[in-house]
C-alpha positions, 0 to 999 in steps of 0.5 A: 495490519502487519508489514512483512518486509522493510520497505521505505516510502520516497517521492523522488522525481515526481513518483512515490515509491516503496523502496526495499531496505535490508534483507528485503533488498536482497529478496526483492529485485528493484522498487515499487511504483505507488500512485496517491491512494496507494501511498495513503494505504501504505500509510495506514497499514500499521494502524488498521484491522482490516481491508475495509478500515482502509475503505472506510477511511478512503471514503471519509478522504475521497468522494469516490464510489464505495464499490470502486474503492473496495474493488481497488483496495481488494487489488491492492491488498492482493498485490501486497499479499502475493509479494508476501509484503502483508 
């Protein structure tokens, strides 16, 4: 999946974040807050086709019920689609 915006992943304090980078610095007010699985998608979005690659990958690392981690991914995915980041 293609990545729209300049982000950088960073752990400081404890907390992993998107941070904006050049232009999208100046387009997007503040960082994005990320918990574990949201920094495992971030990492695959370069490599994947498809919101369920990204399921099916989950479902490989987690033991979590396939219905809750698409619901999850679809969220996720929707909320990088509305900050136009995906």
């Amino acid at each position: 999946m293609k990545i729209k915006r300049d982000f950088i992943l960073r752990e400081i304090a404890g907390d992993i974040l998107l941070v904006p980078a050049g232009k999208t610095a100046l387009d997007l007010n503040g960082m994005l807050t990320l918990n574990e699985v949201g920094a495992e998608i971030w990492k695959m979005l370069p490599e994947v086709e498809s919101e369920e690659e990204i399921v099916q990958r989950l479902l490989q690392e987690y033991d979590a019920e396939p219905a809750q981690v698409r619901e999850d991914v679809s969220e996720f995915m929707s909320q990088l689609r509305k900050l136009e980041i995906v």
